[in-house]
N, C-alpha and C positions, 0 to 999 in steps of 0.2 A: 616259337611260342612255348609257352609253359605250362600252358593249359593241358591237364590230363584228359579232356570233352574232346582237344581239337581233333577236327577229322584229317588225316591226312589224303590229299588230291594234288593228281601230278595234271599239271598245265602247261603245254604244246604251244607254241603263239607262231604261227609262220605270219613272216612279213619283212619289209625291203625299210631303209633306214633312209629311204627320201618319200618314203609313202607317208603324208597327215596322219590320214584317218589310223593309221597303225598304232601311232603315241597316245589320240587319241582315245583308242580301243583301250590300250594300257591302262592309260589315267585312267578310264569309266571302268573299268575292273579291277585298279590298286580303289576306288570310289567305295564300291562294292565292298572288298573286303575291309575294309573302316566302318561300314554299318555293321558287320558281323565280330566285333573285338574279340580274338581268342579261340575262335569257333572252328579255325580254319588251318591247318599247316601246309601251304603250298609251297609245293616243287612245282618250280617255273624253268623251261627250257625255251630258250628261242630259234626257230631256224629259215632256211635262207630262201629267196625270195626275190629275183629280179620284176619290178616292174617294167622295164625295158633292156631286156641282155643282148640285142643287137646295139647296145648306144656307143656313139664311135669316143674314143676320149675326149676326144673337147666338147660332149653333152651339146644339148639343144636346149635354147632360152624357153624360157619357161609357160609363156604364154603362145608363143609357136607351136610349142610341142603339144600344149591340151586341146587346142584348136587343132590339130591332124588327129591325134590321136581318137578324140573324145567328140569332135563335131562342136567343143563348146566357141561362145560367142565371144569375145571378151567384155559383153557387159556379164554374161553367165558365168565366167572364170574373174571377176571381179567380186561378184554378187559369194559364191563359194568362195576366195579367199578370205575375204568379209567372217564367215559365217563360221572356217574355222579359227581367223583370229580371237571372235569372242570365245567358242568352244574354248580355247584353249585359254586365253584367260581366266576362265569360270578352274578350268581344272591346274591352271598355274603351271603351266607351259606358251611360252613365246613365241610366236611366228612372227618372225618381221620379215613378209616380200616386200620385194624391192625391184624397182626396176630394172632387167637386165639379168635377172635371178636364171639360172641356167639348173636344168636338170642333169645328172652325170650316171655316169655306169658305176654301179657299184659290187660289185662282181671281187674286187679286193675287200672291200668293207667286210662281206661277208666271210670271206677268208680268217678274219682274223677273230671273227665273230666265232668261228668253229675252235677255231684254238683258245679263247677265252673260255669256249664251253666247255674244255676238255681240263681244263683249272678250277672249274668251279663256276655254279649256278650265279653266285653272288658278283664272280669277276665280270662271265657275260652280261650279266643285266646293267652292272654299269657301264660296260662299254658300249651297249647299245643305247641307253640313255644318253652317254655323252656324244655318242657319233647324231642322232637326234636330235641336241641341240646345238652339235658345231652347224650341223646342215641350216635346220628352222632357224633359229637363232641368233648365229653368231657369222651367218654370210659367208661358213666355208665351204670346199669343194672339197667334199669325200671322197673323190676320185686320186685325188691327189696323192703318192706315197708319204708325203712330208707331213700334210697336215695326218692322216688315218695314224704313222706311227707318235706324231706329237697328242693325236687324240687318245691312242692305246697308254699314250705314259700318263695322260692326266688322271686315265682310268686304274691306276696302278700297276700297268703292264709292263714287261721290260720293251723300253726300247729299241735296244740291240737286236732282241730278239725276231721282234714286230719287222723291222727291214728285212731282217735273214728269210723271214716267212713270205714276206710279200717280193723278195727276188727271185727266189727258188719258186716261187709260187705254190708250198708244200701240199698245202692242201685246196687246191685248183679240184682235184680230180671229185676229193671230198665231197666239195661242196655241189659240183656236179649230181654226183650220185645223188644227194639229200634232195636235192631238189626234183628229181626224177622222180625218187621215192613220192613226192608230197603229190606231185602230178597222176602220180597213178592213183592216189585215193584221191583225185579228182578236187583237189583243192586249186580253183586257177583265178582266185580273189585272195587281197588281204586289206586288213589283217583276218586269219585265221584262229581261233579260240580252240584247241581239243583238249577237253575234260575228258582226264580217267583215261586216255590212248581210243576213247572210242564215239564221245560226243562232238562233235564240230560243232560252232558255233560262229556265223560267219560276220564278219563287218565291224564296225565300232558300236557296241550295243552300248543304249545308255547303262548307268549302274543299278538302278530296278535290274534291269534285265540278267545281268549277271548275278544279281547278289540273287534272280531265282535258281536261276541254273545251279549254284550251287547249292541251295537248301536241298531243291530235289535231289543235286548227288548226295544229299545227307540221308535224304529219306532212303532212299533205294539202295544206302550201303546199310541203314539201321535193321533195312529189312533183308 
């Protein structure tokens, strides 16, 4: 931004790249800061986030899984996909479930998610966005080493690179710790929202709700 007014605010987002409500959360926060033009200079980090890190490679179908995990019904896990396909139409993101749609470990997603972040705020975000809609979207499995390093190159990343990291598994241990880290300040939902290193704000809030969050971090840095 060019704005001499913008406030600068560093934004934390923990969350997993097969969780909805996570892109969700995004959108109603990139919502947000479009009611506010210029106001605003975010520094946005993403970090890691299994919803399920026991999951064996070959993932579990989809409506299996939310039914053990969640108790839901499959009219209830119909009714919720329903609910976020329009969410996400409203905010111009695609879910197409399908039948047969399988949930997977993404435990490498993350891996390469740290090494984007270590390039640059603008590389991670797109890579997360595009591993987001190979999943939602486009009916890939981000499990997968083929598709994660074809998705790192669409995102400008070297591809060479992207396999060398995911065989070594370089930053396996990284992503560990990061997540340990997030556990201990008691984050065990996402998406996760931290303004400033010190406000949490949990879940996919609408963009009302964000676009307050940030005034008050305005008010209370004015003051």
């Amino acid at each position: 931004m060019n704005n001499e007014r913008a406030i600068p605010i560093r934004v934390d987002i923990v969350s997993d790249v097969v969780c909805p409500w996570c892109i969700i959360g995004y959108k109603q926060f990139m919502r947000a800061l479009d009611t506010r033009p210029g106001e605003y200079e975010v520094s946005l980090r993403w970090h890691p986030y299994e919803l399920n890190p026991a999951m064996p490679a070959e993932g579990q179908e989809l409506k299996e899984h939310v039914a053990e995990k969640y108790g839901a019904t499959r009219e209830q896990s119909q009714a919720n996909r329903g609910r976020l396909t329009t969410l996400g139409d409203d905010l111009g993101f695609t879910f197409d479930y399908f039948e047969g749609m399988r949930i997977v470990n993404t435990f490498d997603a993350h891996q390469l998610l740290h090494w984007a972040g270590q390039l640059g705020e603008q590389r991670q975000t797109s890579l997360k966005l595009r591993l987001f809609s190979a999943f939602f979207s486009e009916r890939k499995d981000v499990s997968d080493r083929e598709v994660l390093v074809a998705t790192a190159a669409e995102s400008g990343l070297d591809a060479e690179e992207s396999t060398t990291i995911l065989e070594e598994q370089r930053f396996a241990e990284a992503v560990r710790l990061e997540q340990n880290y997030w556990r201990e300040r008691e984050v065990y939902a996402v998406p996760t929202f931290i303004f400033e290193g010190s406000y949490p704000v949990p879940g996919a809030q609408d963009a009302s709700t964000f676009a307050r969050v940030l005034d008050r971090i305005r008010e209370r840095k004015a003051a």
